[in-house]
C-alpha positions as a Markdown table, in Angstrom:
| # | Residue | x | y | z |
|---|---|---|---|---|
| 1 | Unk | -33.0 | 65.3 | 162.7 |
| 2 | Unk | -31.4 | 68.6 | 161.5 |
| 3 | Unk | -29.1 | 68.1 | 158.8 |
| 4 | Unk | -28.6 | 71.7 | 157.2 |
| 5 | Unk | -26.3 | 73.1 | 159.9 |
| 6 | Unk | -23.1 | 74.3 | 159.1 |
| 7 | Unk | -20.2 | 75.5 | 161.0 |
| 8 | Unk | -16.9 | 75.9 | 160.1 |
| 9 | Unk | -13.7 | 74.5 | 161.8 |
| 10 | Unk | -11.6 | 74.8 | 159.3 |
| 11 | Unk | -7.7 | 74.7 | 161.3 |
| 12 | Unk | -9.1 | 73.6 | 164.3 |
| 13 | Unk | -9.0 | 70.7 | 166.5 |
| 14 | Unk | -11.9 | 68.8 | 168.1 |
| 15 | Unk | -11.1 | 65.9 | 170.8 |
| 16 | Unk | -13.8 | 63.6 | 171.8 |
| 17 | Unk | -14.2 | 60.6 | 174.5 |
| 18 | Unk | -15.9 | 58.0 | 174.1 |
| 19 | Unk | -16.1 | 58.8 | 170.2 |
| 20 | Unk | -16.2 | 54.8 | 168.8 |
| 21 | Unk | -19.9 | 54.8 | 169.0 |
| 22 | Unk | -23.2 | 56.6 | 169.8 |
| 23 | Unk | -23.3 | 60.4 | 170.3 |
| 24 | Unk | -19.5 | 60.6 | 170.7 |
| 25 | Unk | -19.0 | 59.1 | 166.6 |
| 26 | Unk | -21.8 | 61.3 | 165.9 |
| 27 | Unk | -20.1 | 64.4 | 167.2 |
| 28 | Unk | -16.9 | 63.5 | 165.5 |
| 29 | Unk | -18.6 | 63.1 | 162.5 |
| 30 | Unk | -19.8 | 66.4 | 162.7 |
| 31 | Unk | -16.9 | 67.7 | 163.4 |
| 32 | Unk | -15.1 | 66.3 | 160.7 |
| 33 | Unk | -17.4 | 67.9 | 158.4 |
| 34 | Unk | -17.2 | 71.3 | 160.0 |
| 35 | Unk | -14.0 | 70.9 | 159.1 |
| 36 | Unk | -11.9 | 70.7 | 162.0 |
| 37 | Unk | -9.1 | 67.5 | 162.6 |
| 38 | Unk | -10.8 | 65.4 | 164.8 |
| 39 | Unk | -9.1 | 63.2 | 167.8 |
| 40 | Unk | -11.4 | 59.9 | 168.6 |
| 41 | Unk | -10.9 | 58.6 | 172.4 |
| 42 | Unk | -12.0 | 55.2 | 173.6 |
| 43 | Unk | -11.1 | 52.6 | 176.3 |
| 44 | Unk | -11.4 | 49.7 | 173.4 |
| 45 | Unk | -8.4 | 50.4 | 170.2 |
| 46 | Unk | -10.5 | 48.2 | 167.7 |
| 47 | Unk | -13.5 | 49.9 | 167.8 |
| 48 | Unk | -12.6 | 53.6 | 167.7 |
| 49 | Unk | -10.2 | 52.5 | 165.1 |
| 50 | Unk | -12.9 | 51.4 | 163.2 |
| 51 | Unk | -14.9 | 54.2 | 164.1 |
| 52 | Unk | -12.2 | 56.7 | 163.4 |
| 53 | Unk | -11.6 | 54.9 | 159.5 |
| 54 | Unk | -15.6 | 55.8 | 159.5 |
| 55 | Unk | -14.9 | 59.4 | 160.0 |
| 56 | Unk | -12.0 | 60.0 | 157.7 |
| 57 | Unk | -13.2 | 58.3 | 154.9 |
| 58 | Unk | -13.8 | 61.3 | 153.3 |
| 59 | Unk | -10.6 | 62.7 | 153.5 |
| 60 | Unk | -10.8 | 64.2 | 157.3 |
| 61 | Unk | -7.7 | 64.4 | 159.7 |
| 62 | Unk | -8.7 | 61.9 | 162.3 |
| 63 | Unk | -6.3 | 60.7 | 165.3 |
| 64 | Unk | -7.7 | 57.4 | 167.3 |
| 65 | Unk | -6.4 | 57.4 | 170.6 |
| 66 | Unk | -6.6 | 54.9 | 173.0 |
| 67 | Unk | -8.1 | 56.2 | 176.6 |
| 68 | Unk | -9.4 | 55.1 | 179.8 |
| 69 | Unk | -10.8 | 58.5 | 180.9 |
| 70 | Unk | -10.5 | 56.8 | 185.0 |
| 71 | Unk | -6.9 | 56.5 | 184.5 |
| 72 | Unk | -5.1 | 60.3 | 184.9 |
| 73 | Unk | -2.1 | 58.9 | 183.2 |
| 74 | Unk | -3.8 | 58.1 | 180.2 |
| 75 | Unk | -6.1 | 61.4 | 180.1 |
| 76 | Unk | -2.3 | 63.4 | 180.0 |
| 77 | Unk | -0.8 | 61.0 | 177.2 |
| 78 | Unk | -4.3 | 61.6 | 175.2 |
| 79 | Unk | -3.6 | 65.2 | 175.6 |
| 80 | Unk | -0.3 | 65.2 | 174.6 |
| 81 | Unk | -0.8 | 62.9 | 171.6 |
| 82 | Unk | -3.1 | 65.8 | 170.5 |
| 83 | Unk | -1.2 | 68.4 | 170.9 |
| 84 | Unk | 1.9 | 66.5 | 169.3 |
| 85 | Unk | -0.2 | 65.4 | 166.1 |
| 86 | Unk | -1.9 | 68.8 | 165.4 |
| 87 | Unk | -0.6 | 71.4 | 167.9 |
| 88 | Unk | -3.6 | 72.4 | 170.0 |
| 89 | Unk | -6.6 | 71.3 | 171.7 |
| 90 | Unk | -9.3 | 74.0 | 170.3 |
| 91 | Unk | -12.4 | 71.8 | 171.3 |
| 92 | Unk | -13.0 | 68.9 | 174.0 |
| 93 | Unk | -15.9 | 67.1 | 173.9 |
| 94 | Unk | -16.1 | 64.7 | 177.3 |
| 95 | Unk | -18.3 | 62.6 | 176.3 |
| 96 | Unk | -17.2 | 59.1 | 178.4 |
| 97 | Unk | -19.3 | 57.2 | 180.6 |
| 98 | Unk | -21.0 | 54.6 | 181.5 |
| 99 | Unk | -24.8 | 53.6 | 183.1 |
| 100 | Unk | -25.1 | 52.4 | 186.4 |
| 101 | Unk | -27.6 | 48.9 | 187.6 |
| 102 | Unk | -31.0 | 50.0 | 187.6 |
| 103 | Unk | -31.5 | 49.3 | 191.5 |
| 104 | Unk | -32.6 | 50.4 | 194.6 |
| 105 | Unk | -30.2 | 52.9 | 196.3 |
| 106 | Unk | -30.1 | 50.3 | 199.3 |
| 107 | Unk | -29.1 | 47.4 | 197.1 |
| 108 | Unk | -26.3 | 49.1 | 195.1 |
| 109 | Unk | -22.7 | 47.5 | 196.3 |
| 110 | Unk | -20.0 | 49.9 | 196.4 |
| 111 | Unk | -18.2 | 48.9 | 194.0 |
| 112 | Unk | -20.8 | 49.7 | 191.2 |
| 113 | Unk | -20.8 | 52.8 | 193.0 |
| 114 | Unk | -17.4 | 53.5 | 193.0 |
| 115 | Unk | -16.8 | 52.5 | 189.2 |
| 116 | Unk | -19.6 | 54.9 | 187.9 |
| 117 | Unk | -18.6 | 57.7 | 189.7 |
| 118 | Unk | -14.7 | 56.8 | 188.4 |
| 119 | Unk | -15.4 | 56.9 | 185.2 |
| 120 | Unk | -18.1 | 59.7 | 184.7 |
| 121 | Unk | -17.5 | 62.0 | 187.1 |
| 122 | Unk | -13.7 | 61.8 | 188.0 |
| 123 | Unk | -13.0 | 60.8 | 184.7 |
| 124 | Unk | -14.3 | 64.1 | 183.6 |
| 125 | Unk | -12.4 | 65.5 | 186.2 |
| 126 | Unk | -9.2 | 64.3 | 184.6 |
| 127 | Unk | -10.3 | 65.2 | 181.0 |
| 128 | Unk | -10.7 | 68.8 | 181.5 |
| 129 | Unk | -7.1 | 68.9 | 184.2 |
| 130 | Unk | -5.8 | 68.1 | 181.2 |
| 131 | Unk | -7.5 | 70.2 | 178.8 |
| 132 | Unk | -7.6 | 73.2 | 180.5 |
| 133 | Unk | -3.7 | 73.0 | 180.9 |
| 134 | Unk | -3.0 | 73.0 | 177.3 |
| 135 | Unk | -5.8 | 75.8 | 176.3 |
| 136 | Unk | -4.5 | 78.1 | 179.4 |
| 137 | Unk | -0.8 | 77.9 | 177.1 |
| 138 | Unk | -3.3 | 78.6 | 174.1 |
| 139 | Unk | -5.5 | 81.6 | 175.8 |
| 140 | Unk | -8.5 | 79.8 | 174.2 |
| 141 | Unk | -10.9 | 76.9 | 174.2 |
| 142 | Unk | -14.1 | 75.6 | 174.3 |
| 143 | Unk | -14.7 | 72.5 | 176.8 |
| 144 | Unk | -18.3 | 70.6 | 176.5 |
| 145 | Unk | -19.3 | 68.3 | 179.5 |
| 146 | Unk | -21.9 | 65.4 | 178.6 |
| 147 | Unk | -24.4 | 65.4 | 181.5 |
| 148 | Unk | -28.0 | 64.1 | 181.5 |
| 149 | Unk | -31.3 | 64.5 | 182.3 |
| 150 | Unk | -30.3 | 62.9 | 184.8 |
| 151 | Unk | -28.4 | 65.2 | 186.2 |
| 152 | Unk | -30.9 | 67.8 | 186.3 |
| 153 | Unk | -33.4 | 65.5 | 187.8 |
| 154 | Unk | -33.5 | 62.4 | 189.7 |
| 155 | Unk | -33.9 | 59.2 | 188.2 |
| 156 | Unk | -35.7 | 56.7 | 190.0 |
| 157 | Unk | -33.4 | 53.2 | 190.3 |
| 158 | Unk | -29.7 | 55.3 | 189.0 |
| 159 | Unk | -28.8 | 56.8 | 192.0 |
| 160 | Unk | -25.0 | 56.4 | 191.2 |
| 161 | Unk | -25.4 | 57.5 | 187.3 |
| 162 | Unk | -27.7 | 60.5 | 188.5 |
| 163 | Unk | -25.6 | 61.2 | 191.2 |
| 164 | Unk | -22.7 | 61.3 | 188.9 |
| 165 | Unk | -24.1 | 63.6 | 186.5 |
| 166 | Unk | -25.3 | 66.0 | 189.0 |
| 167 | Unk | -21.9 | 66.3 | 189.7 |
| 168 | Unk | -20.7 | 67.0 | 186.3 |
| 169 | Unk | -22.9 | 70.0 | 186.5 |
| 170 | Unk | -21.3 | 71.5 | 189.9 |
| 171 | Unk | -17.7 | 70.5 | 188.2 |
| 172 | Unk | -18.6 | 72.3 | 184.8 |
| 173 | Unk | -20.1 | 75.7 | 186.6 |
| 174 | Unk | -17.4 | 76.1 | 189.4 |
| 175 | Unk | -14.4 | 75.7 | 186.5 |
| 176 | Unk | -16.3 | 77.9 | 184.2 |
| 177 | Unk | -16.0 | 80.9 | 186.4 |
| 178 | Unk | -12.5 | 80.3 | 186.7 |
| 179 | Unk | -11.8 | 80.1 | 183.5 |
| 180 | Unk | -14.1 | 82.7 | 181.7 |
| 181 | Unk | -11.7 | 85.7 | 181.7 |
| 182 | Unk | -9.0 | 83.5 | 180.3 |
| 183 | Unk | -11.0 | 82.9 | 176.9 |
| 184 | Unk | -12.3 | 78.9 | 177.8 |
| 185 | Unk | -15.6 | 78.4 | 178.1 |
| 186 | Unk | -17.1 | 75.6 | 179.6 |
| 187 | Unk | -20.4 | 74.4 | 179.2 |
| 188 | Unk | -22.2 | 70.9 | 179.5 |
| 189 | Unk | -24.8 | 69.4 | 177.7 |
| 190 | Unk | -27.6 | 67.6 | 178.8 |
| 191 | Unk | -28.8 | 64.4 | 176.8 |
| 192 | Unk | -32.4 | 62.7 | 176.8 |
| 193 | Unk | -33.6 | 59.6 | 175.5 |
| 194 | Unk | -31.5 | 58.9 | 172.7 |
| 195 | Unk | -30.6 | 56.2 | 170.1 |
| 196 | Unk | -27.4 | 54.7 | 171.0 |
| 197 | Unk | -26.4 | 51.6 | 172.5 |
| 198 | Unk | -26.6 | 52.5 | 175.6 |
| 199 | Unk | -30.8 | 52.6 | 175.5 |
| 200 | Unk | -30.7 | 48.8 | 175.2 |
| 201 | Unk | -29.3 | 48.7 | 178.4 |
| 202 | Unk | -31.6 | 51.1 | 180.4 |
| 203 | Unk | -34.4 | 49.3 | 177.9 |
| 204 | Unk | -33.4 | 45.9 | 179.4 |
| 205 | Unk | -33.5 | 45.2 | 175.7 |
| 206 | Unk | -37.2 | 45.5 | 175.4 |
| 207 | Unk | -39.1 | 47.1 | 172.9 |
| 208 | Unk | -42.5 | 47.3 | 174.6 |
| 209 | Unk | -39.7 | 49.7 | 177.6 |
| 210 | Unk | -38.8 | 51.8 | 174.9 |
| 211 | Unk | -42.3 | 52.6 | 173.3 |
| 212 | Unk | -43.4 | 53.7 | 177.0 |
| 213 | Unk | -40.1 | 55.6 | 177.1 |
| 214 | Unk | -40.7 | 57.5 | 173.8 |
| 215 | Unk | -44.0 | 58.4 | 175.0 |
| 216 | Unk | -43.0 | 60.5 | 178.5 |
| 217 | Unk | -41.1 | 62.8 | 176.2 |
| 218 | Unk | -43.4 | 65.9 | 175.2 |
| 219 | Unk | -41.7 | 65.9 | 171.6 |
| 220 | Unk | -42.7 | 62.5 | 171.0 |
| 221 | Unk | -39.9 | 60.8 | 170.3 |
| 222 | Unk | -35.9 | 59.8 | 171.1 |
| 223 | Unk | -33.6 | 62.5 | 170.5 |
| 224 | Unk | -31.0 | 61.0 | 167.4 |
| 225 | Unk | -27.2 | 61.0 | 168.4 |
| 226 | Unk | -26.5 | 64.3 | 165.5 |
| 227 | Unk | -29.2 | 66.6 | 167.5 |
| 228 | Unk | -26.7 | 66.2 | 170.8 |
| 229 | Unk | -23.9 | 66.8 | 168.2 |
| 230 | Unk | -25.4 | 70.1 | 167.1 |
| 231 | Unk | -25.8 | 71.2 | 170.0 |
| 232 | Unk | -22.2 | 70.5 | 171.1 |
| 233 | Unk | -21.0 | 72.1 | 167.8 |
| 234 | Unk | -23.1 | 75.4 | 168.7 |
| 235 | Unk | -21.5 | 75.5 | 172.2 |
| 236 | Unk | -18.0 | 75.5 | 170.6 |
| 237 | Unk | -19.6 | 77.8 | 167.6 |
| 238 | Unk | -18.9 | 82.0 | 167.6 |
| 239 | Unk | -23.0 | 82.0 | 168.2 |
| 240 | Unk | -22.8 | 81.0 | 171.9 |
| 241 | Unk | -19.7 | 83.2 | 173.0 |
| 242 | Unk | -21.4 | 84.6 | 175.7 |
| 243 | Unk | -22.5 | 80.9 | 176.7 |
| 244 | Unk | -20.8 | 80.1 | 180.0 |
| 245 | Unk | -21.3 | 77.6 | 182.6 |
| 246 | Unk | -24.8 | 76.8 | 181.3 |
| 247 | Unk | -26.4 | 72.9 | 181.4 |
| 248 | Unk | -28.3 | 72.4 | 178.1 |
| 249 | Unk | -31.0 | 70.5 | 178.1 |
| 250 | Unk | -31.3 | 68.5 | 175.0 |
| 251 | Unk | -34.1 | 65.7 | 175.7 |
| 252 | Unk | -37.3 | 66.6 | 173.6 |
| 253 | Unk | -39.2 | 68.6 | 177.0 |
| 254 | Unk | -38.9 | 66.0 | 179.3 |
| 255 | Unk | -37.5 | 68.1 | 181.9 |
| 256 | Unk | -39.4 | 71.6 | 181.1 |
């Protein structure tokens, strides 16, 4: 895990779903220590205030908001809490979402269906309406997308969650032509195997899963939650300015 990398944010402002745990806390974290004020988003108040008192325990400026990213209404006020606490929206990290049943495409109801593609997919949807608007007033802004290798792959048994980050991708490259001439740059990244909570679930909670897991990845290995946040820190960095409507593939080789 890289731990020498250093950006600086210094007057900016970083907002991140799905920041109370995982690669969304990680990328705040970062953030916070890149110097920028850092706004935490989550569907559940107690733990991203918890999470949020974990960030600025060292002194950084750190908003929790509360967000269901499927509800547009709540994606605006998220915005404008932002914007009323620290004036701008510099970066947005939409990080958000959730893993669908491992199940044959055939045996998926429509509900889970419907609720997977709500919240990772549309809820994305609504994050960057919402961004976009504020950094068009700006002239300026960096939005980062969290797909999957999922979403440059399929994945045997997801069909909704791969379907939904597949989508993610077309979202991210249409709206990053139309926004590249008015200084936003959109980008997505594109997560492995990583240490998080949600592992357990695609695990089933077993260890004997996650052993055979680590061992399809050519690096060897899970990625750690601070290698997706470097990587979401370079795309919002001056080093990728000419980065635009790319998927980065962060996931050890699997999908070379």
């Amino acid at each position: 895990m890289s731990t020498d990398i250093t950006y600086h944010f210094n007057g900016k402002v970083a907002l991140i779903t799905g920041a109370a745990t995982g690669i969304g806390l990680a990328t705040a974290k970062r953030f916070a220590q890149a110097g920028a004020a850092v706004v935490m988003a989550g569907n559940d108040m107690e733990h991203v205030q918890r999470a949020a008192g974990e960030v600025g325990a060292n002194g950084a400026n750190v908003l929790p908001v509360q967000c269901d990213v499927a509800v547009e209404a709540q994606v605006q006020a998220m915005v404008e809490a932002t914007v009323k606490a620290f004036g701008r929206v510099d970066f947005a990290y939409n990080n958000a979402g959730i893993m669908s049943r491992n199940t044959e495409t055939s045996d998926l109801t429509a509900e889970e269906w419907d609720r997977v593609i709500q919240i990772n997919l549309t809820g994305i949807r609504n994050c960057m309406k919402h961004q976009l608007l504020q950094m068009k007033r700006q002239g300026s802004g960096a939005i980062i997308n969290c797909s999957s290798m999922g979403g440059l792959k399929g994945a045997k048994g997801l069909s909704a969650y791969s379907a939904s980050k597949f989508g993610v991708l077309g979202l991210t490259r249409s709206a990053a032509l139309e926004y590249a001439a008015q200084g936003i740059r959109i980008n997505a990244v594109c997560p492995g195997f990583v240490h998080t909570p949600m592992e357990r679930i695609v695990s089933a909670g077993s260890d004997e899963v996650l052993a055979a897991m680590a061992q399809m990845v050519p690096a060897g290995r899970f990625c750690e939650p601070e290698e997706i946040a470097d990587a979401v820190l370079w795309l919002c960095s001056s080093g990728s300015t000419m980065v635009i409507g790319q998927a980065l593939a962060v996931d050890g080789g699997i999908t070379t």
